[in-house]
ZAKERO-882763 format. One record per residue (C-alpha): residue number from 1; y, z, x. Coordinates in pm, 1 decimal, decimal comma, padded with zeros to 6 digits. Layout:
+-----+----------+----------+----------+
| num |       py |       pz |       px |
+-----+----------+----------+----------+
| NUM |        Y |        Z |        X |
...
+-----+----------+----------+----------+
***
This chain:
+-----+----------+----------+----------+
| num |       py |       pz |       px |
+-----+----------+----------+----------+
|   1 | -02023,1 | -01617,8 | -01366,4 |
|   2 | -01888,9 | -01456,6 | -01059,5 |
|   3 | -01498,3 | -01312,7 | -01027,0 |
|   4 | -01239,3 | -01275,6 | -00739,0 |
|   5 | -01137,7 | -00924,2 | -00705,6 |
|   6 | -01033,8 | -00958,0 | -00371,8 |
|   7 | -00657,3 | -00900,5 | -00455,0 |
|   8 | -00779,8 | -00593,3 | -00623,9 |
|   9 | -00914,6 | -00487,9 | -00260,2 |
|  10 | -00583,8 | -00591,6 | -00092,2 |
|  11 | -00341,1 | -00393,5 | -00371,3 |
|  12 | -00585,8 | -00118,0 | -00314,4 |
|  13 | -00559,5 | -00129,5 |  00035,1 |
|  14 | -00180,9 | -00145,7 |  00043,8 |
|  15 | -00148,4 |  00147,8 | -00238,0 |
|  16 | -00391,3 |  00372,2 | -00050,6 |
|  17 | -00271,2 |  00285,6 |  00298,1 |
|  18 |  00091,5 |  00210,4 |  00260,7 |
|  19 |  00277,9 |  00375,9 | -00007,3 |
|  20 |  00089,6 |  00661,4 | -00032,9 |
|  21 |  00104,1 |  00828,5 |  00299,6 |
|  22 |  00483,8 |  00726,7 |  00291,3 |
|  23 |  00528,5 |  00856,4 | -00029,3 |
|  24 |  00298,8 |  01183,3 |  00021,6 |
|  25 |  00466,2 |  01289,8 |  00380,3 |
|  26 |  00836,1 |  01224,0 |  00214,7 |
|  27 |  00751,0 |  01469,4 | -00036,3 |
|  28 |  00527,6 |  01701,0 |  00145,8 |
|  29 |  00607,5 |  01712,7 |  00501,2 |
|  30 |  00985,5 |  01607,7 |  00373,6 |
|  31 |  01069,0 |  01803,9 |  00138,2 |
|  32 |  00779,5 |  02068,4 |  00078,6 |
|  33 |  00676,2 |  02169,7 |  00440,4 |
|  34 |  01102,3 |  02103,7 |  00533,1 |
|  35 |  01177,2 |  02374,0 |  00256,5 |
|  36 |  00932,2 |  02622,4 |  00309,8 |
|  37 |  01023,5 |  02611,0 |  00715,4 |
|  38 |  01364,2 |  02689,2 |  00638,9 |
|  39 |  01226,5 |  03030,9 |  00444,5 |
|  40 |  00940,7 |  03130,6 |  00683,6 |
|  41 |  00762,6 |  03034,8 |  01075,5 |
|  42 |  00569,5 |  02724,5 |  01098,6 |
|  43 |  00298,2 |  02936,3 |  01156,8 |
|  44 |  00313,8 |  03027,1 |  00774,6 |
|  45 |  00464,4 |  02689,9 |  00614,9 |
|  46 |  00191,1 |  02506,8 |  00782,3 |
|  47 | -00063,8 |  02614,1 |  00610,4 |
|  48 |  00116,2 |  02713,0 |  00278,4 |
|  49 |  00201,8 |  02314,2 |  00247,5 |
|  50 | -00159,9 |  02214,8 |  00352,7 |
|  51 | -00224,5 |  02416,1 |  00047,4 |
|  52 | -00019,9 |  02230,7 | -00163,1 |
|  53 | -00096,6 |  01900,4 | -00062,2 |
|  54 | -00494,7 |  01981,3 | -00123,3 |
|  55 | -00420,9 |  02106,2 | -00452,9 |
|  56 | -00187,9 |  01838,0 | -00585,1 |
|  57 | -00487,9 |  01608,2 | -00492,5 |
|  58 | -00705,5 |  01815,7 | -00774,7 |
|  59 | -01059,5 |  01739,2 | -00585,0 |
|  60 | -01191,1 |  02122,2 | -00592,5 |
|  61 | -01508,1 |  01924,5 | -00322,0 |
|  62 | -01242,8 |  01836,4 | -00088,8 |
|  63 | -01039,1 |  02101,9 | -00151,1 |
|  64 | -01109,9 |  02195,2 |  00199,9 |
|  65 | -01110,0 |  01862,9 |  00419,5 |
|  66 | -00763,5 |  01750,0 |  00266,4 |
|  67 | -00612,1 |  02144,5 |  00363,9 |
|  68 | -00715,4 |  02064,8 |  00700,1 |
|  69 | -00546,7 |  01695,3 |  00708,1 |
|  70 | -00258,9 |  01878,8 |  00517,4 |
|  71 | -00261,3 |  02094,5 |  00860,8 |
|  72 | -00299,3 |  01809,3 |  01112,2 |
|  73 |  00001,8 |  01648,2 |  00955,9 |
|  74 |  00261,7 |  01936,7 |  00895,9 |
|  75 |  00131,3 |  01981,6 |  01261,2 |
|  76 |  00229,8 |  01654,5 |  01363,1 |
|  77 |  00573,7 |  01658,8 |  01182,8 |
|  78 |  00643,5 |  01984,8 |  01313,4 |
|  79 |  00544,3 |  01889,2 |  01679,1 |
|  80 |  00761,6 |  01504,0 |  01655,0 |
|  81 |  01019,6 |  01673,1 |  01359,7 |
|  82 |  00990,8 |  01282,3 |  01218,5 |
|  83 |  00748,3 |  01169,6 |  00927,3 |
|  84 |  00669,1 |  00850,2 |  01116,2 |
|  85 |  00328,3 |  00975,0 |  01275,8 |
|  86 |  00236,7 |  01190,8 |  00991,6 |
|  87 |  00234,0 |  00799,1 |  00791,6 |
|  88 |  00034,6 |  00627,0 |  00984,2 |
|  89 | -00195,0 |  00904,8 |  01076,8 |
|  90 | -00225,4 |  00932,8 |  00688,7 |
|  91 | -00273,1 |  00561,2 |  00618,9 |
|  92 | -00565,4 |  00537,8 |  00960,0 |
|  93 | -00706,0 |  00872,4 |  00746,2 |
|  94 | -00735,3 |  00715,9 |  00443,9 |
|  95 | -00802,4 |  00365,0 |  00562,9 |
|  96 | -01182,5 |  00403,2 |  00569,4 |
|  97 | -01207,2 |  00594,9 |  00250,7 |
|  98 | -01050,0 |  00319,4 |  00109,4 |
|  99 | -01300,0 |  00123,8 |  00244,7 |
| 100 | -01585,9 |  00330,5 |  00148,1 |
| 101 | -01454,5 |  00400,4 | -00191,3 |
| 102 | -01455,7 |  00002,6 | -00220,4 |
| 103 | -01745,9 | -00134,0 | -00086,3 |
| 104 | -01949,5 |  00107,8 | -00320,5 |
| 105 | -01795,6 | -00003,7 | -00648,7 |
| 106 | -02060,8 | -00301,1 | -00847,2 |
| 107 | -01849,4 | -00516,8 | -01053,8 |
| 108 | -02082,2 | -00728,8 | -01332,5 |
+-----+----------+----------+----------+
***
């Protein structure tokens, strides 16, 4: 007997891609990367919240590609000084790992 997961997929998709990267930039480009600009440069709460975000996502493999996302999007926020682009550079970002993630998962 076969099952529809497909709404799985779709609340997947929407957690991953949606509220995520909304949730993740409030709180790190927001708050985090807002708070630590206000005590040092860019040039040092850049990276410093790039940190942070990588290490909140406790993958020691991609400890590295998620600092340099982290990077890209302080970047961004920093360059725009609005989360907007940081979102749905986030949610394109994540879209296809998403997808990946999903299309490689057997059900039985």
């Amino acid at each position: 007997m076969q099952h529809d997961y497909s709404h799985y997929y779709v609340l997947a998709i929407i957690v991953v891609c949606v509220i995520a990267p909304i949730s993740e930039e409030t709180i790190f480009r927001g708050f985090i990367y807002g708070w630590l600009h206000r005590w040092g440069p860019a040039l040092l709460a850049i990276p410093l919240s790039a940190v942070i975000f990588s290490a909140v996502h406790q993958q020691l493999v991609l400890f590295l590609p998620l600092f340099f996302v982290g990077v890209v999007l302080a970047s961004l926020y920093q360059g725009s000084r609005s989360i907007i682009p940081g979102i749905l550079t986030h949610a394109l970002f994540n879209l296809p790992n998403i997808i990946a993630i999903l299309s490689t998962t057997t059900t039985c």
